[in-house]
C-alpha positions as CSV (number, residue, x, y, z in Angstrom):
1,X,23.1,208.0,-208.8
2,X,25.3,207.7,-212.0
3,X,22.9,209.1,-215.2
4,X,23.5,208.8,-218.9
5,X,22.7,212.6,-219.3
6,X,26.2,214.1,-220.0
7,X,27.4,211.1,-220.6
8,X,28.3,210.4,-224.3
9,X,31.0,208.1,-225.4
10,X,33.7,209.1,-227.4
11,X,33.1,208.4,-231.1
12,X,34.9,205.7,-233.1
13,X,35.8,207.0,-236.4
14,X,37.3,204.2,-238.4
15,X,35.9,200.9,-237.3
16,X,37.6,197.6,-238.6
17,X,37.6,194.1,-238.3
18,X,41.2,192.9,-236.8
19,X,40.1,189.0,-238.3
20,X,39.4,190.6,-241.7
21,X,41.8,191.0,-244.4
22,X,42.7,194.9,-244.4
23,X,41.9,195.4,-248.4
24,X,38.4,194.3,-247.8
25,X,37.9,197.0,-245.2
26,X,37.1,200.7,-245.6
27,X,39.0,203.4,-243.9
28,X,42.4,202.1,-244.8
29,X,45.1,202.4,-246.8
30,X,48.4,201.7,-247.3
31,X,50.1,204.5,-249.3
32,X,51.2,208.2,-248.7
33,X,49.6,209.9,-251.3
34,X,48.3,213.7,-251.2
35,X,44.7,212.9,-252.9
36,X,44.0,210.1,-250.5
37,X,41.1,212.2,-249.0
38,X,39.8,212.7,-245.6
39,X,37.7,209.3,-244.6
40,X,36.6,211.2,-241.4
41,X,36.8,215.1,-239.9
42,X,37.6,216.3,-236.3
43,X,37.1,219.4,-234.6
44,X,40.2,220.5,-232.7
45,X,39.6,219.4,-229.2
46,X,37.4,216.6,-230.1
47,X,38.3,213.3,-228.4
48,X,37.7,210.1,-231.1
49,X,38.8,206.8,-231.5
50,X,40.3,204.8,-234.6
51,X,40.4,201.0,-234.7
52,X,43.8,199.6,-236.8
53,X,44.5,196.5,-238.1
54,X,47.8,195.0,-237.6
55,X,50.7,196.2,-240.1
56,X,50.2,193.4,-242.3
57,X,46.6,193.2,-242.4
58,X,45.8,189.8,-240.5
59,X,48.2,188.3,-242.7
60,X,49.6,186.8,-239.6
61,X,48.1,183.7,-237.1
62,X,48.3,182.7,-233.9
63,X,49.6,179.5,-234.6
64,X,53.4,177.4,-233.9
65,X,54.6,178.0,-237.7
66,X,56.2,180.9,-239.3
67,X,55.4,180.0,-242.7
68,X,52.9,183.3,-243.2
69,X,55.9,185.2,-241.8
70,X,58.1,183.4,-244.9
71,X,55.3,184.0,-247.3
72,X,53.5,188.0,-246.3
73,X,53.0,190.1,-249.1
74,X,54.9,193.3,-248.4
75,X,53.8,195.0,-251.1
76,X,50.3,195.3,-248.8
77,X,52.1,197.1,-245.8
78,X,51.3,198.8,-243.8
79,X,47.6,199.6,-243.3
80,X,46.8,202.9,-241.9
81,X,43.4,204.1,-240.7
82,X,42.3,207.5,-242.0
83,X,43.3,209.7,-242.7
84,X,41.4,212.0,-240.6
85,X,41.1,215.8,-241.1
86,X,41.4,218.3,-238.8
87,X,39.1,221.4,-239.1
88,X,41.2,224.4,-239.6
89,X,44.2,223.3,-240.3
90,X,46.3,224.7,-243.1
91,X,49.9,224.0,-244.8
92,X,52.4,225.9,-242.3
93,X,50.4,224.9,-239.2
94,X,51.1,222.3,-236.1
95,X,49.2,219.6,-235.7
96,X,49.3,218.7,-232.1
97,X,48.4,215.1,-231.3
98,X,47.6,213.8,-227.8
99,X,47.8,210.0,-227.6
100,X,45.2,209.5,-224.8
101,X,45.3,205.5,-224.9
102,X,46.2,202.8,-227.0
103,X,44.8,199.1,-226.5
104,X,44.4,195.5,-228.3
105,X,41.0,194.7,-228.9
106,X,39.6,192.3,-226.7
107,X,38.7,189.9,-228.7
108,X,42.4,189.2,-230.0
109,X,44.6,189.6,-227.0
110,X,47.7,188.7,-228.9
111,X,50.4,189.5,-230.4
112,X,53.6,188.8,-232.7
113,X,57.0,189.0,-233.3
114,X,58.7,188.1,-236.7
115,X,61.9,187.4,-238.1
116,X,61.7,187.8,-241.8
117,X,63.4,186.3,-244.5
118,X,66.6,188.1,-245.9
119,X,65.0,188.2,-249.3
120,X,61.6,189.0,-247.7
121,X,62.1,192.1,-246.0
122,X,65.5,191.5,-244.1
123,X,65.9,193.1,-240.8
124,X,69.1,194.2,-239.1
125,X,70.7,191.3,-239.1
126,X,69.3,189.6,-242.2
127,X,72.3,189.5,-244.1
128,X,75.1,188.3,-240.7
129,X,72.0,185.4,-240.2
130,X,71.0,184.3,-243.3
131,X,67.3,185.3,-241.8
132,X,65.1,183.0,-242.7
133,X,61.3,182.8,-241.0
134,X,60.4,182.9,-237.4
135,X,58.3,184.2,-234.5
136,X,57.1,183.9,-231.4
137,X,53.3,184.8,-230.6
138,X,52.7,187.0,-226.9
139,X,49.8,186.6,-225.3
140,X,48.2,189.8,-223.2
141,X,47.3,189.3,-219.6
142,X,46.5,193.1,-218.6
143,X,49.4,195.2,-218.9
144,X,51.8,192.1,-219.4
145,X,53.2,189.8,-221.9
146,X,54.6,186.7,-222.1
147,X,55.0,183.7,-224.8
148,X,55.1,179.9,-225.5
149,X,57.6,180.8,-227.7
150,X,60.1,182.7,-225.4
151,X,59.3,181.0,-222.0
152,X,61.3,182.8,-218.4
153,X,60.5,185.8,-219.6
154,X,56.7,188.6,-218.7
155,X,56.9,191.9,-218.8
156,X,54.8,194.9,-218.9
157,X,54.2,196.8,-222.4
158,X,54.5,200.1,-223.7
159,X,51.5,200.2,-226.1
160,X,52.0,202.9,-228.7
161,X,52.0,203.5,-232.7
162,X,54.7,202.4,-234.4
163,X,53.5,204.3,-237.3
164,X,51.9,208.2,-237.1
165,X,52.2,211.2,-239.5
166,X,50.3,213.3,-241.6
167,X,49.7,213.6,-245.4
168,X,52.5,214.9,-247.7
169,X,51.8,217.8,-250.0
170,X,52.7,217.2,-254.1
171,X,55.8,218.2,-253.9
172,X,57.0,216.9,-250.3
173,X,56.1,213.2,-252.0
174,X,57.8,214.2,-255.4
175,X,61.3,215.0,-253.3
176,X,60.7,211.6,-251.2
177,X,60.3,209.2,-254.7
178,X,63.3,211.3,-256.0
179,X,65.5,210.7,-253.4
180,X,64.7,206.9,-252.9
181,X,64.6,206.0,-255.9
182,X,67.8,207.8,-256.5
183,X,69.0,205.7,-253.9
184,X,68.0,202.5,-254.8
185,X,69.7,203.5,-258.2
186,X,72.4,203.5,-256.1
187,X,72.7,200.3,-255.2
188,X,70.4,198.5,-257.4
189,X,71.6,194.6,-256.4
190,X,70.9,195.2,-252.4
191,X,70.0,192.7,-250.8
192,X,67.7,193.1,-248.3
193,X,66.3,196.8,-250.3
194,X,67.8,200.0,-249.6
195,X,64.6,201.4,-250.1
196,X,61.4,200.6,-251.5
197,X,60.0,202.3,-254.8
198,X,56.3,203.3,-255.5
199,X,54.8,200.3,-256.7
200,X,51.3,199.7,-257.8
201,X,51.1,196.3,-256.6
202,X,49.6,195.5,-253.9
203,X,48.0,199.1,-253.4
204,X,44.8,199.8,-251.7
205,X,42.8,202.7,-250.5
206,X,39.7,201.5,-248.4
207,X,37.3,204.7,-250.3
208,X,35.3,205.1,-253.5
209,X,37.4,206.8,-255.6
210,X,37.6,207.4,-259.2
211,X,39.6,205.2,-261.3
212,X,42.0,207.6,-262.7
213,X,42.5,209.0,-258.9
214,X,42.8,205.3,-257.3
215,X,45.2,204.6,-260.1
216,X,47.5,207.9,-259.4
217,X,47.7,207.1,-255.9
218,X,48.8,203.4,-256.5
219,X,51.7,204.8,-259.6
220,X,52.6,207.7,-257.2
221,X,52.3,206.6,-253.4
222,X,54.8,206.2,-251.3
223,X,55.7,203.6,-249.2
224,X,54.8,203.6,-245.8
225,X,58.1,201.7,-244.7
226,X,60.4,203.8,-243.7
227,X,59.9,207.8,-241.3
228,X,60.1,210.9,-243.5
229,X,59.1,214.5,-241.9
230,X,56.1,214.2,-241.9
231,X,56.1,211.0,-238.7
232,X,55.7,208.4,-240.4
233,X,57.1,204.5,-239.6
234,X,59.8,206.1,-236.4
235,X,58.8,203.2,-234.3
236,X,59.2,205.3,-231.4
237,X,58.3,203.4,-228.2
238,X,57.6,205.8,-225.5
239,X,54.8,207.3,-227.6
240,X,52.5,205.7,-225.6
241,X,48.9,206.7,-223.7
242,X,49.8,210.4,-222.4
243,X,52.0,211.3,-225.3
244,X,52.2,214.7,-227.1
245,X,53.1,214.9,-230.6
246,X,53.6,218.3,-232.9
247,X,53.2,217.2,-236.8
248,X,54.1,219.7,-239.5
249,X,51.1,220.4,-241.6
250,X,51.6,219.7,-245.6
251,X,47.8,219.5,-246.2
252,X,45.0,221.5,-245.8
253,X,43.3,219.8,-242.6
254,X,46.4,218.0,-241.8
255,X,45.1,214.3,-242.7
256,X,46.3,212.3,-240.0
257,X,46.8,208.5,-240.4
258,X,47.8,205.8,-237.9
259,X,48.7,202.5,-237.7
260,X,51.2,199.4,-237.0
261,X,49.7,199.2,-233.2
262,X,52.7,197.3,-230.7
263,X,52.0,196.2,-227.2
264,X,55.8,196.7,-226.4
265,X,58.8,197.4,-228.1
266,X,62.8,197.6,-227.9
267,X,64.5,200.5,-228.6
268,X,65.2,200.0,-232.4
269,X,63.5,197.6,-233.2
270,X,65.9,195.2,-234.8
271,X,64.2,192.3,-236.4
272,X,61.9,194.4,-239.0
273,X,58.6,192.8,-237.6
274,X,60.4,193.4,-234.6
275,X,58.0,195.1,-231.8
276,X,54.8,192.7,-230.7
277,X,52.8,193.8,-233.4
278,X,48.7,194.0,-232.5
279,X,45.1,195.1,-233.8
280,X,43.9,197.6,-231.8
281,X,41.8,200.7,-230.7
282,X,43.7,204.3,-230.2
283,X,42.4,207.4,-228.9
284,X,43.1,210.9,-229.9
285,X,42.6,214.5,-229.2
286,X,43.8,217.3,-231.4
287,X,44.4,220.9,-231.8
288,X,46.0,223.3,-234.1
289,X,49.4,226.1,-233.5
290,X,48.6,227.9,-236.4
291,X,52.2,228.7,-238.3
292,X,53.7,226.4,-236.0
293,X,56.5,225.2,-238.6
294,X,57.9,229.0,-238.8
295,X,57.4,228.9,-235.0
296,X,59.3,226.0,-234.0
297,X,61.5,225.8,-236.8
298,X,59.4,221.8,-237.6
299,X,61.4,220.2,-240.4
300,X,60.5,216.8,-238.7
301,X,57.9,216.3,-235.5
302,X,59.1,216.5,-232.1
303,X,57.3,214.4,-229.5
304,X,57.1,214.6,-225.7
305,X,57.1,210.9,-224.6
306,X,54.7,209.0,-222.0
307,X,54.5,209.6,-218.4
308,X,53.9,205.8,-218.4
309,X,56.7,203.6,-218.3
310,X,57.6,200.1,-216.8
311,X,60.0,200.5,-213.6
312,X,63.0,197.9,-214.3
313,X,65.3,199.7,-212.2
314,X,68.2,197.2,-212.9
315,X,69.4,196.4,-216.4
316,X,71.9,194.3,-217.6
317,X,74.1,196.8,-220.0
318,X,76.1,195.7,-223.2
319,X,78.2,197.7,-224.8
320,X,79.0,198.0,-228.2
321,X,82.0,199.6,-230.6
322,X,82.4,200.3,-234.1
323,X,84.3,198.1,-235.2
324,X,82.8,194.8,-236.5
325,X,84.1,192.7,-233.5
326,X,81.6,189.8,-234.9
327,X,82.2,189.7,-238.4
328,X,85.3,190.5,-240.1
329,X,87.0,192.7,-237.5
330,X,86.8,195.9,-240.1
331,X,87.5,199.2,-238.1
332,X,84.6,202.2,-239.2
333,X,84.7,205.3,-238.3
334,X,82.2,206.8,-235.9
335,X,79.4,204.7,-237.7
336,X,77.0,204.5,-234.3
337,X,74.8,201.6,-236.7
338,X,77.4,199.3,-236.9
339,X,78.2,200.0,-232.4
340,X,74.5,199.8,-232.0
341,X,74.6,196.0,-233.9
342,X,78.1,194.8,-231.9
343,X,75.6,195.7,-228.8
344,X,73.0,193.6,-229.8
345,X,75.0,191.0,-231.3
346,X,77.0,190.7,-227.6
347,X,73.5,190.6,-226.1
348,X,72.4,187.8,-228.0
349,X,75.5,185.8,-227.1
350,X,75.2,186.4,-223.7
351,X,71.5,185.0,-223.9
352,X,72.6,182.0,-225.5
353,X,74.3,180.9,-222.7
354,X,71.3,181.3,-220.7
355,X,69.7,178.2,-222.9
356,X,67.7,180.5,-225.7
357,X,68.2,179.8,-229.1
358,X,69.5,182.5,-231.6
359,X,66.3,183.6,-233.0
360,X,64.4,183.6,-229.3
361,X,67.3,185.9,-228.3
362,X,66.9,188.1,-231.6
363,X,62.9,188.1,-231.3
364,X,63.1,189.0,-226.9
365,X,65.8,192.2,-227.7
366,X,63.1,193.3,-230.5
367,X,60.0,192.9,-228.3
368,X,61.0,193.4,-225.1
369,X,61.5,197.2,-223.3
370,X,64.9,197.1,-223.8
371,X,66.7,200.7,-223.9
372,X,69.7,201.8,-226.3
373,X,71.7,205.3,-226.0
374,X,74.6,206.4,-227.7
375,X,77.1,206.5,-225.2
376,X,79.5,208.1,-227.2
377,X,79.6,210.1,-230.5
378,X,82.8,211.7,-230.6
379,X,85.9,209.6,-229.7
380,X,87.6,208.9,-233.3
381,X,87.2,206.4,-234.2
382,X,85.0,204.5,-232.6
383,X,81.1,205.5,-231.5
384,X,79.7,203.8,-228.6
385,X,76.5,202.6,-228.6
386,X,74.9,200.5,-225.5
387,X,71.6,198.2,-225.3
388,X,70.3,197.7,-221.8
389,X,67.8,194.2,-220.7
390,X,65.7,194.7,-217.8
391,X,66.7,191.9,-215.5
392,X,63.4,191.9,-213.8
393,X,61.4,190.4,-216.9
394,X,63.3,187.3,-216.4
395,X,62.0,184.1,-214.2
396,X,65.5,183.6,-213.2
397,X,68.5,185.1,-212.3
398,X,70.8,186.1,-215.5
399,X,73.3,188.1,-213.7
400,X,77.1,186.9,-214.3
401,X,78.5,184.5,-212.0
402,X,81.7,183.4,-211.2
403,X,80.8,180.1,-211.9
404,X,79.1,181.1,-215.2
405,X,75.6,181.2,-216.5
406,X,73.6,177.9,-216.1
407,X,72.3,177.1,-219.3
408,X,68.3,175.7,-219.3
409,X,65.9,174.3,-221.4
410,X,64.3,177.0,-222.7
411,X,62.5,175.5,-226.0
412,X,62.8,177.3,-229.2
413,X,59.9,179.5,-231.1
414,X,58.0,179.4,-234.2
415,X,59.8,178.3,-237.4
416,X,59.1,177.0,-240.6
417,X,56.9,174.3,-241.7
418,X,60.3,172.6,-243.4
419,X,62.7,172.8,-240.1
420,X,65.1,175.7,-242.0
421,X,66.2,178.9,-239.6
């Protein structure tokens, strides 16, 4: 007969409301910042929970418009839960992170996926589309996904963090606001960003903190948008439930934060809001390789992925070159970013001859488990990236045909309230 002796749940350490607008909520924060304390301490070993917020901090609906896409503050982004400190563990150490399972909450089993605006956060292919706002909302069903928006298409997700690091010492965040900034210098007129300055706007850390200190942190922080060694925003799909991670250690007890929860993902996640981003719950268990960057020579985490994956044993594989075969036919050398976007940009062709629209073919690579490898990174002068679909997620057969593809109805998603995309 089952007994509750022995039996004691694993502890939630940062509760939060997913419906609840993430600056109203304690145990977040949305800065890197070395005097953010610890909202919550672990023993190594100890198995805990942490409930997140989605990246924008319910900013987003389920609803058929994109207009809160057009019109999210990104000065808010992202919320983080934490940090949390880990008993014993110094500057110089590993932190070794086991992602035991990560879920939506079950009272919101949905999702996004967003398009922004090329003046409004950009994405890879703000500036060849002119982005403006769109989306399509996935709705959970167990493991799968599918959506009004995208119709023909369900298939099984890869929950996992999109964004997971630990706190920067003074220094480490002094050399990452130098060398931004010194970028952005660089090319002040960008458009989409280059980068993102510290910027007091829109700061919050969900704590009671002194003025002077809350202050410090909103003048000094750094962005969470983009990875730096320490994890951070890698967007790294296959770190999902069984997942080890090895952080280097800045901070005395590590102060580990995580956030920006996705049900599934492609590999690079192309249209900035690009996974299906989701509230949800994440379990942990920790422990410590003391002098473990000396050790394993950790500049920047290394990871060893999920033994959970989807099987799509076929894929559909494009290939793409660097040369810009879509735009203006310029020859680079060896620039894999420019081959990774020719692979993309001939998958989204190719799906718009299946019947869906530009943006539903731009949404499905960013949310779906697509795969991209470099195929090549050596042949002068052109590196060769390719971006493989999973045929299996389809409804219908998208295989080439002598006869061609037969193009369906296949509806369009979310986009703004005055008809522009």
């Amino acid at each position: 007969m089952a007994t509750k002796a022995n039996s004691v749940a694993h502890s939630t350490l940062v509760k939060v409301d997913p419906f609840v607008p993430a600056d109203q909520q304690k145990g977040l924060h949305n800065r890197w910042h070395p005097d953010i304390p610890a909202f919550a301490t672990v023993k190594p070993g100890q198995v805990f929970k942490v409930e997140c917020v989605d990246w924008t901090g319910a900013q987003i609906g389920n609803n058929d418009c994109s207009d809160d896409i057009k019109n999210v503050d990104l000065t808010k982004i992202h919320n983080l839960s934490g940090p949390i400190a880990v008993e014993g563990t110094e500057p110089g150490d590993c932190l070794v992170v086991d992602i035991l399972d990560v879920t939506p909450f079950e009272k919101m089993p949905w999702g996004y996926t967003g398009i922004f605006e090329l003046e409004n956060g950009g994405g890879l292919f703000a500036r060849e589309f002119n982005s403006k706002a769109a989306k399509a909302i996935w709705d959970f069903e167990g493991v799968y996904a599918t959506s009004r928006h995208i119709p023909g298409v369900r298939f099984a997700g890869v929950t996992h963090p999109g964004l997971i690091g630990t706190a920067p010492s003074p220094e480490l965040l002094a050399k990452w606001n130098e060398r931004e900034t010194g970028l952005i210098a660089q090319h002040a007129d960008s458009v989409p960003p280059v980068a993102f300055a510290p910027n007091a706007t829109g700061a919050y850390v969900g704590q009671d903190l002194a003025q002077d200190v809350r202050d410090k942190i909103a003048r000094e922080g750094a962005r969470t948008i983009p990875g730096r060694e320490h994890g951070g925003n890698c967007d790294i799909k296959n770190l999902s439930k069984g997942s080890r991670c090895y952080f280097p250690v800045f901070v005395e007890g590590a102060n580990l934060s995580v956030g920006d929860l996705h049900f599934s993902q492609g590999d690079g996640e192309i249209s900035f809001c690009g996974a299906i981003e989701m509230a949800g719950i994440i379990t942990f268990k920790t422990s410590i390789i003391k002098g473990g960057v000396e050790k394993f020579a950790l500049k920047q985490p290394i990871f060893m992925p999920s033994p959970v994956d989807p099987l799509y044993s076929q894929k559909l594989i494009f290939e793409g070159i660097s040369v810009d075969i879509h735009g203006d036919g310029k020859q680079y050398n060896m620039d894999a970013t420019v081959a990774y976007k020719q692979a993309a940009l001939n998958a989204i062709a190719y799906l718009m001859k299946l019947g869906y629209s530009r943006e539903q073919a731009y949404l499905l690579l960013s949310a779906a488990p697509v795969e991209s490898h470099v195929g090549a990174i050596v042949d002068s002068p052109n590196a060769c990236v390719t971006l493989a679909i999973p045929t299996g997620i389809f409804d219908f057969d998208i295989l080439p045909k002598e006869e061609g593809l037969a193009k369906r109805d296949l509806g369009g998603c979310a986009i703004r309230s005055d008809g522009v995309v």
